[in-house]
ROPA-471228 format. One record per residue (C-alpha): residue number from 1; residue in three letters; z, x, y. Coordinates in steps of 0.1 Angstrom, whole numbers. Each point is the difference from the previous one (the first is absolute). Example, Ala and Ser with C-alpha at 12.3 -4.5 7.8 and 13.67 -1.06 7.14 Angstrom:
2
(1; Ala; (78; 123; -45)) (2; Ser; (-7; 14; 34)) 
//
This chain:
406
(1; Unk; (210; -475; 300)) (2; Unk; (20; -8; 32)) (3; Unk; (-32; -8; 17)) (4; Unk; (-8; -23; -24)) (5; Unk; (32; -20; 1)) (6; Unk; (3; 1; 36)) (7; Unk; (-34; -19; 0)) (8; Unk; (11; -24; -25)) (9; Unk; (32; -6; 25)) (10; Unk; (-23; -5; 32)) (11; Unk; (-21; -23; -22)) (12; Unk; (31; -24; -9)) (13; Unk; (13; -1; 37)) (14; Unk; (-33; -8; 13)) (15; Unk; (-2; -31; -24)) (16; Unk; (34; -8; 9)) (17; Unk; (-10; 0; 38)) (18; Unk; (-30; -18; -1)) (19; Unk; (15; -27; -21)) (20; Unk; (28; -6; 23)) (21; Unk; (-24; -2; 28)) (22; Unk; (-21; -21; -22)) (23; Unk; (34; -25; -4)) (24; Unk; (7; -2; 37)) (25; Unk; (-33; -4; 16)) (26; Unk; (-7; -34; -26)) (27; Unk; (12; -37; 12)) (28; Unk; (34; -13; -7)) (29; Unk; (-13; -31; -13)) (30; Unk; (-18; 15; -29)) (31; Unk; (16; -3; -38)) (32; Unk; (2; 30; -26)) (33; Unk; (-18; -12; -26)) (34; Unk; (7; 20; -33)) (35; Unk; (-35; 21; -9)) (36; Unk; (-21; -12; -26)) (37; Unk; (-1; 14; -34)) (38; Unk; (-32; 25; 13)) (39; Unk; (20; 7; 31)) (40; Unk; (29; 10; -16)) (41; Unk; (-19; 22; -32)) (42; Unk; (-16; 20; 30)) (43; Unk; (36; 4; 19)) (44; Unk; (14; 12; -35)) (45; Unk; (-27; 24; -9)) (46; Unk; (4; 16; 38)) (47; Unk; (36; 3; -2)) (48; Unk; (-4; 10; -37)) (49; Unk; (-25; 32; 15)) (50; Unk; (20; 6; 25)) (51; Unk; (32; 7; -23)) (52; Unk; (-21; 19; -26)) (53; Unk; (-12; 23; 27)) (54; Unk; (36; 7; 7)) (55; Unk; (12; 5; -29)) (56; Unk; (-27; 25; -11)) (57; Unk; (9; 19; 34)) (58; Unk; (39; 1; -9)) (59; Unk; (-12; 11; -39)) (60; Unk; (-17; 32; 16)) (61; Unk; (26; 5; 25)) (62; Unk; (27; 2; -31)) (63; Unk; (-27; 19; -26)) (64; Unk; (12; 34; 1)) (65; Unk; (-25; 24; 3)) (66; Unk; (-17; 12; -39)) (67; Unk; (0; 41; 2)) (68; Unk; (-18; 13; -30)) (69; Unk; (25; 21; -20)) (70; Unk; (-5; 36; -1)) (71; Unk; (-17; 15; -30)) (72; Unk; (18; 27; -16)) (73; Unk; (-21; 20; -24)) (74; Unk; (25; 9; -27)) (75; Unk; (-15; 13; -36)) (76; Unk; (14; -21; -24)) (77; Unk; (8; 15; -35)) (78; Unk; (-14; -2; -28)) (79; Unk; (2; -35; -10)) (80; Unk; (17; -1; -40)) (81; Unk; (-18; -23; -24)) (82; Unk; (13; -38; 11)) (83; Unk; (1; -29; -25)) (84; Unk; (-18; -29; 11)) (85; Unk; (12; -19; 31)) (86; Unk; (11; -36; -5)) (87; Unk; (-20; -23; 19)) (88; Unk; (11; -9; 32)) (89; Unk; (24; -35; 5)) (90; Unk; (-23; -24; 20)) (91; Unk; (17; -1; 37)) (92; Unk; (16; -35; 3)) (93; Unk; (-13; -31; 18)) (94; Unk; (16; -4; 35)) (95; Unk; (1; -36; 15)) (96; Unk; (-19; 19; 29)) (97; Unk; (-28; 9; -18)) (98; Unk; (-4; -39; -19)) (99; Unk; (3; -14; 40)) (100; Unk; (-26; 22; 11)) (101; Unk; (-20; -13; -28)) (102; Unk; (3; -31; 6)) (103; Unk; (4; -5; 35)) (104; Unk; (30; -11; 25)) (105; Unk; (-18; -17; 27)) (106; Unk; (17; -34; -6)) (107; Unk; (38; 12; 9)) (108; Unk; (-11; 24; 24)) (109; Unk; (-18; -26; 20)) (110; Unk; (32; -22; -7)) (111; Unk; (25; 26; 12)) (112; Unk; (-22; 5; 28)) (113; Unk; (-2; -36; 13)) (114; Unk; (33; -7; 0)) (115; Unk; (1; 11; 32)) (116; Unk; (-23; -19; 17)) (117; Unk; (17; -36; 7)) (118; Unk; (-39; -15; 5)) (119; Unk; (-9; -1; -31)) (120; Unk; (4; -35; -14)) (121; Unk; (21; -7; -39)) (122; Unk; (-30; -9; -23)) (123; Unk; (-16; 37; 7)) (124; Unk; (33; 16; -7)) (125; Unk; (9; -22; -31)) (126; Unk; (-39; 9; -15)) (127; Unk; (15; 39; 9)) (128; Unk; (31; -2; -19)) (129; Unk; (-17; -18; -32)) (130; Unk; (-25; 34; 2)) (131; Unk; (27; 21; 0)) (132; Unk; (17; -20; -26)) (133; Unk; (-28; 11; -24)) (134; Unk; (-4; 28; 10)) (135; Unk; (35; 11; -8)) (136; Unk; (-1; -21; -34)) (137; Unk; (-37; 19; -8)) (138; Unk; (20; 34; 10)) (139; Unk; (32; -7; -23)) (140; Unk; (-29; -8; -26)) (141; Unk; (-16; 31; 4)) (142; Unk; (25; 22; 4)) (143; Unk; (17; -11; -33)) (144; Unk; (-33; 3; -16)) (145; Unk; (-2; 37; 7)) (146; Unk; (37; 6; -9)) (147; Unk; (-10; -15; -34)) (148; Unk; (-31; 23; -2)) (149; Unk; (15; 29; 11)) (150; Unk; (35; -6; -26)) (151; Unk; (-27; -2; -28)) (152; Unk; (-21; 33; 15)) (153; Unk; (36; 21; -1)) (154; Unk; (5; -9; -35)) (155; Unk; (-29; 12; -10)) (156; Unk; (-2; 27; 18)) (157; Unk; (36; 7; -17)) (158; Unk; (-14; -8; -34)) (159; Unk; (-28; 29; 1)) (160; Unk; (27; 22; 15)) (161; Unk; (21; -7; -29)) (162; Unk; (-34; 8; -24)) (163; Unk; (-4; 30; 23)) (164; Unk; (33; 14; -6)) (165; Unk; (-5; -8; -37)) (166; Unk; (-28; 19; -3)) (167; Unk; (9; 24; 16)) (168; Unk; (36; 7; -18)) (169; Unk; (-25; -6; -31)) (170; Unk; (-22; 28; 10)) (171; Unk; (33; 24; 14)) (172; Unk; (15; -4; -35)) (173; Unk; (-34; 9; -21)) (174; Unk; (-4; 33; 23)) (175; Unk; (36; 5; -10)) (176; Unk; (-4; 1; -36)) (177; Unk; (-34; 17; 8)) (178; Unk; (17; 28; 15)) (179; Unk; (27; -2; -27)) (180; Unk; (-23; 5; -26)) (181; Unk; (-20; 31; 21)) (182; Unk; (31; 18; 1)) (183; Unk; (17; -5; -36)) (184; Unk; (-41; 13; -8)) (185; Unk; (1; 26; 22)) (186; Unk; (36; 13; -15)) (187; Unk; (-7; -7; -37)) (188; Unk; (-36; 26; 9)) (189; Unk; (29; 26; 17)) (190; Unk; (16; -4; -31)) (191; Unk; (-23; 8; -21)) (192; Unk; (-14; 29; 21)) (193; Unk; (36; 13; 2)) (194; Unk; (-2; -1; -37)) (195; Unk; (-31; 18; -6)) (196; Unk; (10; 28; 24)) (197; Unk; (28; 7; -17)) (198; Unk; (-15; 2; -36)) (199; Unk; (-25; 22; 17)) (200; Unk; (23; 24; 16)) (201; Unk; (19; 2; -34)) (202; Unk; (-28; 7; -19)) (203; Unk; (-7; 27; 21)) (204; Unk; (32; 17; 3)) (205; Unk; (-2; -3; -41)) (206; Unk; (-34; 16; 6)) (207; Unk; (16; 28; 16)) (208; Unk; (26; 6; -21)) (209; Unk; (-21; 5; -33)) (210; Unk; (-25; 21; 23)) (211; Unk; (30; 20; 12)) (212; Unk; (9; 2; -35)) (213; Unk; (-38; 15; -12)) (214; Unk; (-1; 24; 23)) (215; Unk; (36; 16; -6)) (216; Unk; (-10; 1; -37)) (217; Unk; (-30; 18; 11)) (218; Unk; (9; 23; 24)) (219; Unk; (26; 12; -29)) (220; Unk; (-27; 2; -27)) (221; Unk; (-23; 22; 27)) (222; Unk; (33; 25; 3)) (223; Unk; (2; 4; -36)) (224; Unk; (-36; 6; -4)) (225; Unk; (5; 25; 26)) (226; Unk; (24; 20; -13)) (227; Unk; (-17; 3; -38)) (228; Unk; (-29; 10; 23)) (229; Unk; (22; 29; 15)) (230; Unk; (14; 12; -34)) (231; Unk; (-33; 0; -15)) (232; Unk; (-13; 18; 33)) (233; Unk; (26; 30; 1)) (234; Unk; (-22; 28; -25)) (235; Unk; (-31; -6; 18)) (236; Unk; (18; 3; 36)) (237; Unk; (-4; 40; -3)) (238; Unk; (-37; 1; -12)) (239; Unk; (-9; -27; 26)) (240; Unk; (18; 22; 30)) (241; Unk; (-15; 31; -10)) (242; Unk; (-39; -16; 1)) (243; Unk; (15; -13; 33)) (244; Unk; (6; 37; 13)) (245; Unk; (-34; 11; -12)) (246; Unk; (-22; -24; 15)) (247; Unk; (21; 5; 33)) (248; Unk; (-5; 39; -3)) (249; Unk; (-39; -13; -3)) (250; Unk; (1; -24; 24)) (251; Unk; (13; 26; 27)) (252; Unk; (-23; 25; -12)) (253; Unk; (-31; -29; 10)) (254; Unk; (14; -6; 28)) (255; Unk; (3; 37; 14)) (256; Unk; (-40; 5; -10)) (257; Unk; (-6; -28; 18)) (258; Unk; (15; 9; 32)) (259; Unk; (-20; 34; -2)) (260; Unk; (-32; -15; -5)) (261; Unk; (7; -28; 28)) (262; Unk; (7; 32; 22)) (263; Unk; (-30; 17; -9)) (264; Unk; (-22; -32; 8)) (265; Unk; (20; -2; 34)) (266; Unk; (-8; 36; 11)) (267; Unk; (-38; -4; -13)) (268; Unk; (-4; -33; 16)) (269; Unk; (14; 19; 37)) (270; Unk; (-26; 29; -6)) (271; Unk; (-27; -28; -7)) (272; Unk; (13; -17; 34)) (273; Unk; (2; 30; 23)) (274; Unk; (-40; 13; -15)) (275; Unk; (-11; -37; 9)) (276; Unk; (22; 0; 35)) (277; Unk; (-22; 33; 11)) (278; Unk; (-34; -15; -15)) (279; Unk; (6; -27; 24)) (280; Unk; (9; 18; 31)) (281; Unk; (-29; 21; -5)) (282; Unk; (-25; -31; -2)) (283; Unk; (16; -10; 29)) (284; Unk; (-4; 29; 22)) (285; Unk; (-35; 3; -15)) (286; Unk; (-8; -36; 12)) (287; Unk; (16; 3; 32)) (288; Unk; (-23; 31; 10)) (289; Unk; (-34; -18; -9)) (290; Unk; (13; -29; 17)) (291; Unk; (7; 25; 32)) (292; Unk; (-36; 18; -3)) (293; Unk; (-15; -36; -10)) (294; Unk; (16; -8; 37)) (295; Unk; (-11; 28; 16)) (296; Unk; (-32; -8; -7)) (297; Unk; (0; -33; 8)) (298; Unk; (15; 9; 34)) (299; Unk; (-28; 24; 4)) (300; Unk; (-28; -26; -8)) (301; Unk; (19; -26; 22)) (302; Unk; (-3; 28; 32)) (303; Unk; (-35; 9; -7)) (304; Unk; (-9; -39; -4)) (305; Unk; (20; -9; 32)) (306; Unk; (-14; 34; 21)) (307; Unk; (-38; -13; -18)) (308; Unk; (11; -40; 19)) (309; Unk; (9; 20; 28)) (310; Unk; (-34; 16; 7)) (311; Unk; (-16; -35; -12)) (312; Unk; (22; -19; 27)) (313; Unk; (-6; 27; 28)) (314; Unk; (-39; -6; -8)) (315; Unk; (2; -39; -4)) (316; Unk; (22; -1; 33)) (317; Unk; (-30; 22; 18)) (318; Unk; (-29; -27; -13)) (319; Unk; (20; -26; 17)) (320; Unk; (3; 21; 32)) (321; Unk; (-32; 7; 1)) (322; Unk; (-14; -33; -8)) (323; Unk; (26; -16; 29)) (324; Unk; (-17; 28; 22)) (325; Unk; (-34; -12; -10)) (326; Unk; (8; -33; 9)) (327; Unk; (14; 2; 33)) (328; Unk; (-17; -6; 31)) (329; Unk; (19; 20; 26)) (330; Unk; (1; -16; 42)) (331; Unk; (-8; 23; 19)) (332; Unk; (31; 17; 20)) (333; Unk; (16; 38; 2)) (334; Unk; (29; 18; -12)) (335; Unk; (13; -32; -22)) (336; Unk; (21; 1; -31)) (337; Unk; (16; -29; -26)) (338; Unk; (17; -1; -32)) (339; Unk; (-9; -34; -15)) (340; Unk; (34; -4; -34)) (341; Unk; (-21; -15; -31)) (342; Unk; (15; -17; -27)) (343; Unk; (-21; -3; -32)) (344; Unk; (11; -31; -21)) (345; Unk; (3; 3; -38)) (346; Unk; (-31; -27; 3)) (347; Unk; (-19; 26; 18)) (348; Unk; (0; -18; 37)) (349; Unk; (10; 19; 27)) (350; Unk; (22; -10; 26)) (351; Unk; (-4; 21; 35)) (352; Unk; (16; 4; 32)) (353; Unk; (3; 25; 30)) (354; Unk; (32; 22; -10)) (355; Unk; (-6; 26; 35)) (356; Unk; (-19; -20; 26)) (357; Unk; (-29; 23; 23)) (358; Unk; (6; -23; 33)) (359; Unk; (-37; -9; -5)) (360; Unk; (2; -38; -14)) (361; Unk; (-43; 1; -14)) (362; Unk; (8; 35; -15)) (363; Unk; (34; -11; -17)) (364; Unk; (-23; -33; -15)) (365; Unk; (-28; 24; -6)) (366; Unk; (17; 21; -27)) (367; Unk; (20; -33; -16)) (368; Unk; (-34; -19; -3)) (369; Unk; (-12; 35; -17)) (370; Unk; (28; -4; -27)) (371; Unk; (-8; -32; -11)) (372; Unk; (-39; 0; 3)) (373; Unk; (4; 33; -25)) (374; Unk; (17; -25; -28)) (375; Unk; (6; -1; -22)) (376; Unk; (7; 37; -16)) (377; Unk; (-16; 17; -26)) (378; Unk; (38; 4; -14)) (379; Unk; (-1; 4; -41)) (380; Unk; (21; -17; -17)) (381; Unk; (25; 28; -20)) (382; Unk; (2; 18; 40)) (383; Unk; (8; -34; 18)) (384; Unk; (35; 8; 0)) (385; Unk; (-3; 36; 11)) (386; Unk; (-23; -8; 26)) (387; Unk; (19; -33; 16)) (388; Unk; (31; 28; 3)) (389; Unk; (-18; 26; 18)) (390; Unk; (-26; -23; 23)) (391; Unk; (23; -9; 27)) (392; Unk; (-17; 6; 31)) (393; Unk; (-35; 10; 12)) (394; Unk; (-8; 15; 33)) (395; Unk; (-29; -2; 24)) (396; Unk; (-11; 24; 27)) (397; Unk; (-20; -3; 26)) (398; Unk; (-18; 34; -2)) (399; Unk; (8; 31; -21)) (400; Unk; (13; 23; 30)) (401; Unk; (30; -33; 0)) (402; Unk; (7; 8; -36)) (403; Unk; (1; 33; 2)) (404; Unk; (24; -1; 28)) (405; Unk; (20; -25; -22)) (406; Unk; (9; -24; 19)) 
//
């Protein structure tokens, strides 16, 4: 803002300098002439800018600076039921506003070239005749709108006067509204006050004639109770001597029935005990066939297992000899291996030198004879047997080596 008027300053002292020099450098001889009417628009309109721009810079200087208020969120209560709002007055007509309407360039330019001493009588007479009717035309108008808004505040005071009518109209028929409810609602109290207490006074009539009834009746049931008793008394002796008898009998019942209960007691032990020893016998009678049954079984199992034996010993000595048969011994002396075999449950053989001979061909020699005599006559129910007990197979290169046993 200070940059702008400090521009606006250097701008009016320029002018001012160059129209001095402009002043001193023309010829002394030369007359002032007064401008002509275009002349003399133009000078108006520049010096007209020139003090609009001014003032507009002074009107933001003085503005003070607009900070939005703060908003404070406040939760308003509940709002109670309102009657209807009266319209609002209509806001009044400010000479302002009419001049704005209608314009105030006449004075202004009047008040404005009053100070320049140039300008020649006619222009300024046709300026004051403007602004003549422009005053009159504003008077006009602003009487106008007085008149129109005198005639909109009485209405607006006539339908506040209907308003308030109404609405003392309407307060007074919910009065009598509510009048009525409640002299209703107390006449029904009334009446069920009423009703309640005829009700609880027939009842406690109710319970006096019951009372009453049953007094009377409880004193007819003594009465008939004691004519009972006096017509009772001869008989009392028969009745407690048939008494005595059937208790002598009932005792007598009851002592033959504790004898024959004790009788069925002791029968039903001896019965228990006889059946007790019946079943230890069939016990220990089961328990020795099921030893002998075992025994024998254990027997067949040892002759079936010493039978396998011999048949394993016998199957073990075909595959012997038919590894024998099969191998084609190098020639060397004094040599001995032990080649480790491994039957699979498949029936391959897997082979391999378990205690070497130092001779490399007749190490091979025996291994190739292992697997050239697969696969092994090996039955099927002796598989197991035999796969247990054919571990290792050895080969010698003469009998005097085996018999030596090395």
């Amino acid at each position: 803002m200070l940059d702008k008027i400090t521009s606006f300053i250097d701008s009016l002292f320029i002018h001012a300098i160059l129209i001095t020099i402009l002043l001193f450098s023309l010829p002394s001889t030369i007359i002032i002439q007064p401008p002509s009417e275009a002349e003399e628009e133009g000078i108006m309109e520049a010096v007209a800018m020139d003090e609009e721009q001014l003032r507009e810079v002074f009107e933001e200087i003085e503005e003070p600076e607009e900070r939005p208020p703060t908003k404070v969120a406040i939760t308003p209560p509940p709002p109670p039921p309102r009657p209807v709002a009266p319209p609002p007055p209509p806001p009044p007509v400010v000479k302002e506003e009419i001049v704005a309407d209608i314009g105030d360039k006449p004075c202004e330019q009047l008040e404005r070239n009053n100070s320049q001493p140039f300008l020649n009588a006619a222009e300024k007479q046709r300026l004051k005749k403007l602004c003549k009717q422009q005053q009159k035309q504003e008077r006009q108008l602003l009487a106008e709108a007085q008149k129109q808004e005198v005639q909109k505040r009485k209405e607006i005071e006539k339908q506040e006067r209907l308003r308030r009518q109404q609405e003392e109209s309407e307060r007074k028929k919910n009065v009598e509204l509510q009048r009525q409810q409640t002299e209703k609602q107390r006449v029904e109290e009334l009446k069920k006050a009423n009703l309640e207490k005829e009700r609880r006074l027939a009842k406690v009539t109710e319970n006096k004639r019951k009372a009453k009834e049953e007094q009377q009746k409880r004193r007819q049931e003594q009465q008939q109770l004691v004519r009972e008793k006096e017509k009772e008394k001869p008989r009392v002796t028969e009745r407690q001597q048939a008494e005595a008898e059937e208790a002598k009998k009932l005792r007598a019942a009851e002592k033959a029935r504790q004898q024959a209960e004790a009788e069925a007691k002791r029968r039903s032990a001896q019965e228990k005990a006889r059946q007790q020893q019946a079943e230890a016998k069939r016990k220990a009678e089961q328990a020795a066939a099921g030893a002998a049954q075992k025994a024998e079984e254990a027997r067949r199992a040892q002759a079936a297992q010493a039978g396998n034996q011999a048949r394993v010993g016998q199957v073990i000595a075909q595959i012997l000899q038919r590894v024998k048969s099969r191998w084609r011994q190098p020639p060397g002396h004094d040599l001995y291996c032990v080649v480790s075999v491994r039957v699979l449950p498949s029936g391959s053989v897997v082979a391999r030198i378990s205690k070497s001979s130092g001779n490399v061909a007749f190490d091979q020699s025996a291994v190739a004879a292992v697997y050239n005599a697969t696969p092994f006559p090996i039955p099927k129910e002796l598989s197991e047997n035999v796969r247990k007990r054919l571990t290792n197979i050895p080969f010698y290169s003469s009998e005097d080596t085996k018999k030596r046993g090395k």
